[in-house]
MIPA-81052 format. One record per residue: residue in one letter; x, y, z of N, C-alpha, C in turn. Coordinates in steps of 0.001 Angstrom, whole numbers, plus 500000, padded with zeros to 6 digits. Layout:
<sites>
["A", [X, Y, Z], [X, Y, Z], [X, Y, Z]]
...
</sites>
This chain:
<sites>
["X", [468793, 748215, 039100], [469749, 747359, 038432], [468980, 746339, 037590]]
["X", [469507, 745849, 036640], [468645, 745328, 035672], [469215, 743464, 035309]]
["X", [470175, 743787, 036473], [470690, 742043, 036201], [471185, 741455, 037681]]
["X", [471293, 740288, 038374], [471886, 740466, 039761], [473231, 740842, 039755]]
["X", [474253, 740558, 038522], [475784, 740751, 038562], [476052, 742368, 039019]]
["X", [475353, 742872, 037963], [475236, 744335, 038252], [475307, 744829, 039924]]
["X", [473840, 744342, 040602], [473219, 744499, 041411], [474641, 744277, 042568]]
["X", [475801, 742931, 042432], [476153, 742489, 042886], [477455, 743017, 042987]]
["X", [477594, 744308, 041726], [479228, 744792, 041743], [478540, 746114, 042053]]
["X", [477424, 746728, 042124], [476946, 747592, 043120], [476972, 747819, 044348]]
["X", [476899, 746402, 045279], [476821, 745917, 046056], [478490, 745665, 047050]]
["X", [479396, 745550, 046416], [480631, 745512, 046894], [480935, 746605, 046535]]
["X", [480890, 747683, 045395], [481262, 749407, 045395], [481249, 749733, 046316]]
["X", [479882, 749868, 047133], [479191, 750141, 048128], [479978, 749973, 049387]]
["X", [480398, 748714, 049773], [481136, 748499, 050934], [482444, 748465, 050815]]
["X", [483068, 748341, 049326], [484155, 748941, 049697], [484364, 750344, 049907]]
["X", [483789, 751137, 049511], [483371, 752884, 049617], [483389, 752882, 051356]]
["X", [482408, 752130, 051843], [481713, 752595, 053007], [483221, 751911, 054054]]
["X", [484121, 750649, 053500], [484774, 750704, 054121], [485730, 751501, 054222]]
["X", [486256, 752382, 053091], [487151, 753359, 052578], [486991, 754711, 054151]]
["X", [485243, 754752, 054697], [485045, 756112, 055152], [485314, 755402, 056259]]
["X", [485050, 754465, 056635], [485485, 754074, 058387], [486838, 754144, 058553]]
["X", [487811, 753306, 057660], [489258, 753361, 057630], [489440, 754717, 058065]]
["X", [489244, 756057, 056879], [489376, 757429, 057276], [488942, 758346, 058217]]
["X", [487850, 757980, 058671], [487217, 758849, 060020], [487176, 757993, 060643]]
["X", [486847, 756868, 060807], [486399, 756207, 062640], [487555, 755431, 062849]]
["X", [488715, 754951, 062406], [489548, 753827, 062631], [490770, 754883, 063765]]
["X", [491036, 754594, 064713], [492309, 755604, 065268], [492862, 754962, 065761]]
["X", [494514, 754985, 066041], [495166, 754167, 066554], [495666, 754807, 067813]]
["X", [496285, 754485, 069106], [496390, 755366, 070519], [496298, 754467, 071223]]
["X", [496373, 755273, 072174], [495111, 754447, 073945], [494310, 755176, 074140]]
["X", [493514, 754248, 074479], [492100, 754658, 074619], [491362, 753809, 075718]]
["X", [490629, 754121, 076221], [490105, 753410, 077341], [488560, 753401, 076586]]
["X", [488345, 752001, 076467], [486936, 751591, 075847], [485713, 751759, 077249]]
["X", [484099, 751687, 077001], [483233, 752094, 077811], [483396, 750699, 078782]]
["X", [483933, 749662, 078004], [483988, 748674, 079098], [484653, 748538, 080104]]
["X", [485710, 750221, 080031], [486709, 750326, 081441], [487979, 749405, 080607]]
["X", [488165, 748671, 079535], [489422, 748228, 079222], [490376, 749602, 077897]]
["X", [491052, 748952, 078525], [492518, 749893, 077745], [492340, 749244, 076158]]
["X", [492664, 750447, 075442], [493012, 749466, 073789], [493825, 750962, 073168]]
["X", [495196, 749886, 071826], [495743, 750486, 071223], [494990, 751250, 070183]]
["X", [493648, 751103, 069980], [492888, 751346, 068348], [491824, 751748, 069466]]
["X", [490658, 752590, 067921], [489156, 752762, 068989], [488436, 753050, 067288]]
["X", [487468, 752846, 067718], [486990, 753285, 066262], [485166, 754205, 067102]]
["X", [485787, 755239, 066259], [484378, 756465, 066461], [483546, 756559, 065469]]
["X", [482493, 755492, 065314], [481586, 755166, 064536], [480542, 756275, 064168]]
["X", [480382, 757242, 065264], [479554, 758149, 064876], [480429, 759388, 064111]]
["X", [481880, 759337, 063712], [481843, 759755, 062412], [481595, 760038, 061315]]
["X", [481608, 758136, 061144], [480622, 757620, 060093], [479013, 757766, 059745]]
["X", [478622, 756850, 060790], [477026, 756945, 061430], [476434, 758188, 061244]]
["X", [476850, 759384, 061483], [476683, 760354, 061698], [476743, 761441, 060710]]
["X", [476832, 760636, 059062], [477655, 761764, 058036], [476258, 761070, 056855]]
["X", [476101, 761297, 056063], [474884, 761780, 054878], [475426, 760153, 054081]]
["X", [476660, 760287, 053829], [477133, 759105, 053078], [477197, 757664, 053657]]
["X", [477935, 757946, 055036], [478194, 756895, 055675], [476919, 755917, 056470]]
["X", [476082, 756839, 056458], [474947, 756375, 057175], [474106, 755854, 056138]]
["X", [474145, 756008, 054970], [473486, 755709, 053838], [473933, 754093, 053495]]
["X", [474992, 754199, 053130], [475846, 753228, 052826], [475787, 752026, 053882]]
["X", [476021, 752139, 055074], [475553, 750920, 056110], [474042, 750706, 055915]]
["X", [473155, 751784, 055891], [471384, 751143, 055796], [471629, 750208, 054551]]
["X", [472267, 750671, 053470], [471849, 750103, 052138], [472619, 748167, 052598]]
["X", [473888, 748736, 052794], [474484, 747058, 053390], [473108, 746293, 054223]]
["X", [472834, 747214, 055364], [472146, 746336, 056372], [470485, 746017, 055062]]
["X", [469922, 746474, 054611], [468784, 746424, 053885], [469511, 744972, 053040]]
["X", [470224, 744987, 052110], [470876, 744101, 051700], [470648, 742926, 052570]]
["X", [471368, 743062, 053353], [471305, 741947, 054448], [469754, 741318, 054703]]
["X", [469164, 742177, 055189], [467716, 741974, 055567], [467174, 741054, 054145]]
["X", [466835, 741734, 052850], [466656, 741336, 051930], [467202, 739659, 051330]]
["X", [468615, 739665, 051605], [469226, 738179, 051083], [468902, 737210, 052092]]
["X", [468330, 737160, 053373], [468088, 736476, 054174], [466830, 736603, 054700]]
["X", [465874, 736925, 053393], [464618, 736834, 053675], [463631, 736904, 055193]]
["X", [464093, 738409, 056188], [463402, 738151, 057700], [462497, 738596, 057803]]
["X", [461934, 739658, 056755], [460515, 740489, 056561], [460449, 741131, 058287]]
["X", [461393, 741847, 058826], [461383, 742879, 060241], [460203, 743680, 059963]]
["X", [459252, 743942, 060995], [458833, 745046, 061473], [459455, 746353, 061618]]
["X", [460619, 746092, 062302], [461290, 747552, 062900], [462920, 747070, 062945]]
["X", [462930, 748332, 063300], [465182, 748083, 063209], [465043, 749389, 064369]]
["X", [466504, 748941, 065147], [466315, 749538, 066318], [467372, 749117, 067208]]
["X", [467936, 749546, 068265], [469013, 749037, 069248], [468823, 750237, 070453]]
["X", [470177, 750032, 071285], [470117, 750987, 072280], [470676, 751904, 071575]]
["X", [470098, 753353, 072497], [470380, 754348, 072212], [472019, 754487, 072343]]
["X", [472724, 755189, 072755], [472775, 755967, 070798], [473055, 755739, 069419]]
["X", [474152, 754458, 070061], [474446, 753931, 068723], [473524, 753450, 067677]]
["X", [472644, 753115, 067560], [471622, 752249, 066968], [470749, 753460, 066151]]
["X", [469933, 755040, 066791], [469328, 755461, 066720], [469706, 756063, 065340]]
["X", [470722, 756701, 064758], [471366, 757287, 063597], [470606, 756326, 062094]]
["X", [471681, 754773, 062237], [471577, 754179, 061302], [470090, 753664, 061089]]
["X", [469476, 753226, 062493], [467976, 752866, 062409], [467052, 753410, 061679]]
["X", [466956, 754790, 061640], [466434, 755904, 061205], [466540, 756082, 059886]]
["X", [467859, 756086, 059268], [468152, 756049, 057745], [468079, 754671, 057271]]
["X", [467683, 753769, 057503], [467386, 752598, 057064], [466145, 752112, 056802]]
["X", [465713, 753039, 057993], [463933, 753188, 057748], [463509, 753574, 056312]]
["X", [464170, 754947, 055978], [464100, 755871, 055520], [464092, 755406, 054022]]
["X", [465363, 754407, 054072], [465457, 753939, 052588], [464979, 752778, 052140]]
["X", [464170, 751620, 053467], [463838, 750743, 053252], [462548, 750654, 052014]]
["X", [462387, 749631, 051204], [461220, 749308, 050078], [459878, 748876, 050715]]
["X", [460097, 748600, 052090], [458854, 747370, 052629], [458807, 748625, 053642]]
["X", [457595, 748197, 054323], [457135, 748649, 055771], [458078, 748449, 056668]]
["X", [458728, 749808, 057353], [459342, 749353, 058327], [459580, 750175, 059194]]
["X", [459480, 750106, 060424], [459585, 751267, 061734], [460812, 751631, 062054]]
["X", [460961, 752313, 063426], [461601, 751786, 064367], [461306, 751909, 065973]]
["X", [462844, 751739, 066705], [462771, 751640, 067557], [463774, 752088, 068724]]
["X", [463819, 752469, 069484], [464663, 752585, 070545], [464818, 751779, 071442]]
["X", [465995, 751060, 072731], [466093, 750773, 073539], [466545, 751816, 074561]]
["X", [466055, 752158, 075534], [466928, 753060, 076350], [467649, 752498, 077517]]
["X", [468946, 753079, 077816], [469829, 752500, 078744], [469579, 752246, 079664]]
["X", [468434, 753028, 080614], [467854, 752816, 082199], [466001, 753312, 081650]]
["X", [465266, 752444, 082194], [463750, 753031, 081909], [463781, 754279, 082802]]
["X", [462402, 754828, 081253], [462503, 756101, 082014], [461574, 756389, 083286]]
["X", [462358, 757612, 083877], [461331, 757526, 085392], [460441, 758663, 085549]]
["X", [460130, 758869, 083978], [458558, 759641, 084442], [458125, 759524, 083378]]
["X", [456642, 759612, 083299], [455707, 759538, 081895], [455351, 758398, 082227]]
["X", [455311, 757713, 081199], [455123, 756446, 080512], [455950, 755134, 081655]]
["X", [457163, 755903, 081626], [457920, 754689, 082506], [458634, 753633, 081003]]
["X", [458719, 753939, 079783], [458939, 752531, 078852], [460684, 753233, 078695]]
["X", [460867, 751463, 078606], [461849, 751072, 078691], [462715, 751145, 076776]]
["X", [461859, 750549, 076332], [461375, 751071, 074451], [460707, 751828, 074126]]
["X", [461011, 752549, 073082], [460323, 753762, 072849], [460073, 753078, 070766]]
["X", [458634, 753366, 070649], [458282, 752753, 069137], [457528, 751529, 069213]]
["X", [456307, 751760, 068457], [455405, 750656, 068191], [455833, 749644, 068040]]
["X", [456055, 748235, 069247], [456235, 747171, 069154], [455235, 745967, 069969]]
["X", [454851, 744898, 069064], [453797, 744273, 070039], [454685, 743007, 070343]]
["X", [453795, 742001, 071649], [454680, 740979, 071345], [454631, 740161, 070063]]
["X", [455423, 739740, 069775], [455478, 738684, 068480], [456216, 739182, 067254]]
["X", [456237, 740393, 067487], [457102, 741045, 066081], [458796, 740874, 066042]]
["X", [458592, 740627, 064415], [460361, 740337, 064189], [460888, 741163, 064193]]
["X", [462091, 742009, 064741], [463214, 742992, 064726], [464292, 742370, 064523]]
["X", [464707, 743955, 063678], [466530, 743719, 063564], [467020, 744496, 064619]]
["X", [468231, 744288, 065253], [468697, 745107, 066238], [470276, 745615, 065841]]
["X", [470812, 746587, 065835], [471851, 747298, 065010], [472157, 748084, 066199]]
["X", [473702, 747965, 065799], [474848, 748730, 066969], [476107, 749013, 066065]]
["X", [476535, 750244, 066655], [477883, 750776, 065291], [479214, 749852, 065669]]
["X", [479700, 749584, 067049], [480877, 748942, 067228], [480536, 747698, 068296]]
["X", [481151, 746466, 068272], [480379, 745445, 068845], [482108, 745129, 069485]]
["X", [482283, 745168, 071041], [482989, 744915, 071642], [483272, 743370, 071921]]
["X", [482191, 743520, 073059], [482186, 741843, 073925], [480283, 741495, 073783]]
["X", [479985, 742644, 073642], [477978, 742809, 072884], [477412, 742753, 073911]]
["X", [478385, 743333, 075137], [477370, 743438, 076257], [476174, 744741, 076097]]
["X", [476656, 745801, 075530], [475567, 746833, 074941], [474609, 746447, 074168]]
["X", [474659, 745949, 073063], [473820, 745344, 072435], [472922, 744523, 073050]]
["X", [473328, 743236, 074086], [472701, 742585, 074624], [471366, 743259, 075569]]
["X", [472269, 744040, 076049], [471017, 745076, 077115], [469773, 745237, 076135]]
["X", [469674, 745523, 074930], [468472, 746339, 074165], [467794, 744691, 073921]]
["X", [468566, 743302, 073256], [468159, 742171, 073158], [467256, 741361, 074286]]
["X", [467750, 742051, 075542], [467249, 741516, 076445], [465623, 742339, 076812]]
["X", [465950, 743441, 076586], [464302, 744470, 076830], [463678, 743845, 075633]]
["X", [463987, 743697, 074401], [462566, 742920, 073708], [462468, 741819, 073824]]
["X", [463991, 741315, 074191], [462949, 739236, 074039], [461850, 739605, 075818]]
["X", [462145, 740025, 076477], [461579, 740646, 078096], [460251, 740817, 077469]]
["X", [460567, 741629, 076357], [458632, 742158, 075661], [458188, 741266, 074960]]
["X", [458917, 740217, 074492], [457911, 738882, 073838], [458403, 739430, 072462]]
["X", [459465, 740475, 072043], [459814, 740577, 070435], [460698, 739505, 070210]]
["X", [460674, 739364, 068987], [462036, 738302, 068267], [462573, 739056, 067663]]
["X", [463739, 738853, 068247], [465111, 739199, 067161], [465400, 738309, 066226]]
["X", [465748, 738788, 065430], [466113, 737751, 063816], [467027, 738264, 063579]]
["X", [467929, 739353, 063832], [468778, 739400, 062912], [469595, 740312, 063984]]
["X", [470973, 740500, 064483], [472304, 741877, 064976], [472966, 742097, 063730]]
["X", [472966, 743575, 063359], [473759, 743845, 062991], [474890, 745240, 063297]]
["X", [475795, 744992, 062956], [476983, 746200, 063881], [477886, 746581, 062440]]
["X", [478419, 747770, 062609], [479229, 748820, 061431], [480479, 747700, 061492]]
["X", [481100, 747805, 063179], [482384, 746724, 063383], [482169, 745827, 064238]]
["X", [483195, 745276, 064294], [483176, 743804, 065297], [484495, 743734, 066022]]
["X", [484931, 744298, 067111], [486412, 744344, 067302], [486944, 743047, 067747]]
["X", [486432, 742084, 067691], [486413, 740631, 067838], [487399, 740262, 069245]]
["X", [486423, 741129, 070373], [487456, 741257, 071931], [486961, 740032, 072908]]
["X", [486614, 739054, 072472], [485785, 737820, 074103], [484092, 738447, 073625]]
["X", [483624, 737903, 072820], [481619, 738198, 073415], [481329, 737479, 074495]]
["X", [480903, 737947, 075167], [480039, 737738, 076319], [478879, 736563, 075991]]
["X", [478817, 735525, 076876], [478094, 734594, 076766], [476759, 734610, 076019]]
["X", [475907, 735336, 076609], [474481, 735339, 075807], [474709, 735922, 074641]]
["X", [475734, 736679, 074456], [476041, 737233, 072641], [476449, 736182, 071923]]
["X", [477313, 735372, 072486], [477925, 735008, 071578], [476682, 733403, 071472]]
["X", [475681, 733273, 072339], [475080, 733042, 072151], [473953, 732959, 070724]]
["X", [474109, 734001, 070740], [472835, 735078, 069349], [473969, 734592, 067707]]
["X", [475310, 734263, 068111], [476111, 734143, 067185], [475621, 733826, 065310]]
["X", [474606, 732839, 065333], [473805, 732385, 064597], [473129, 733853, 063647]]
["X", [472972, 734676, 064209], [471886, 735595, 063605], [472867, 737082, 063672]]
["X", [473821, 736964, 063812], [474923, 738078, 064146], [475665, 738474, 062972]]
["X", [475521, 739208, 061992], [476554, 739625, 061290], [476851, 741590, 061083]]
["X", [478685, 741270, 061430], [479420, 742722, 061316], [479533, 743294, 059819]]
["X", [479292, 744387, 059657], [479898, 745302, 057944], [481048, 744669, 058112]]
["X", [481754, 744752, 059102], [483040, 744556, 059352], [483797, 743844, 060269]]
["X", [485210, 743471, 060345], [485324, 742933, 061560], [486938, 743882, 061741]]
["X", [487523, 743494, 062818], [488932, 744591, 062876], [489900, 744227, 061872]]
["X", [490024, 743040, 061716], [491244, 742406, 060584], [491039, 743726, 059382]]
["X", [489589, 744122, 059171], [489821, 744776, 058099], [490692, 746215, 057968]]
["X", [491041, 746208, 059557], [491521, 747650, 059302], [493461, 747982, 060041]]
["X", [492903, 746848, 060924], [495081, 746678, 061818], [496032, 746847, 060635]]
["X", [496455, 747237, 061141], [497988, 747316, 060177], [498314, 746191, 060848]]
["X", [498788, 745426, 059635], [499726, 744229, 059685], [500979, 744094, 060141]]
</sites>
């Protein structure tokens, strides 16, 4: 792009597009019983999205964006498995700067190595940490808690949605450094 306006109506194409594909594949309305054991009228199946050539493109480029306008210079991008592992990967992929990643896994593993993270991380390095749907961020939190545990800094959460249900104390904690593609308002029927 050759001007920021440009850069900047590129930049909202982009997410309105990318919001266009969540509305259509991941947004569903029903009951549904969320992983947190609670009941909900809506659910959104992010690895629709996450999971498709476009959609996964389109969130790295948002989240890179992000990274970029808020100057955090990350090492790596990374969350718990599974959600995290899709977009992490294609963000890598399209990033301009040096950048890894990373895994958190849900329970360390119990043979090999024994690591709890999987991907070159030392202590002191800045990470972004990325999750497709952000409930109450008790998932998220789990992977936050294995690197600040390893001496990493987080600088930055980012999530596809935000179903904006009660965060959980130490999330809503992180609040400061937390931003959703999305949040639910963007998608309830009124």
């Amino acid at each position: 792009m050759s001007n920021p306006t440009q850069a900047s109506q590129a930049e909202r194409s982009n997410h309105d597009t990318l919001r266009a594909l969540v509305k259509e594949r991941a947004y569903k309305e029903g009951k549904f019983i969320l992983s947190s054991g609670k009941e909900s009228d809506y659910y959104f199946d992010a690895k629709k999205v996450l999971l498709d050539q476009q959609g996964s493109r389109l969130f790295a480029l948002w989240i890179l964006e992000q990274i970029e306008s808020r100057d955090l210079h990350p090492v790596a991008i990374g969350g718990l498995e599974i959600g995290a592992i899709p977009v992490a990967c294609v963000t890598m992929a399209l990033a301009k700067f040096p950048l890894r990643t990373f895994v958190v896994r849900k329970k360390t593993k119990a043979h090999g190595t024994g690591n709890q993270i999987e991907g070159d991380l030392k202590r002191g390095d800045r990470v972004v940490v990325v999750d497709d749907v952000i409930t109450t961020g008790e998932s998220t939190m789990k992977a936050v808690r294995a690197l600040e545990e390893d001496g990493v800094e987080v600088v930055a959460i980012y999530s596809l949605v935000d179903r904006h249900e009660g965060h959980v104390a130490d999330f809503q904690a992180k609040a400061a450094i937390f931003r959703p593609a999305f949040a639910i308002e963007d998608f309830r029927r009124a």
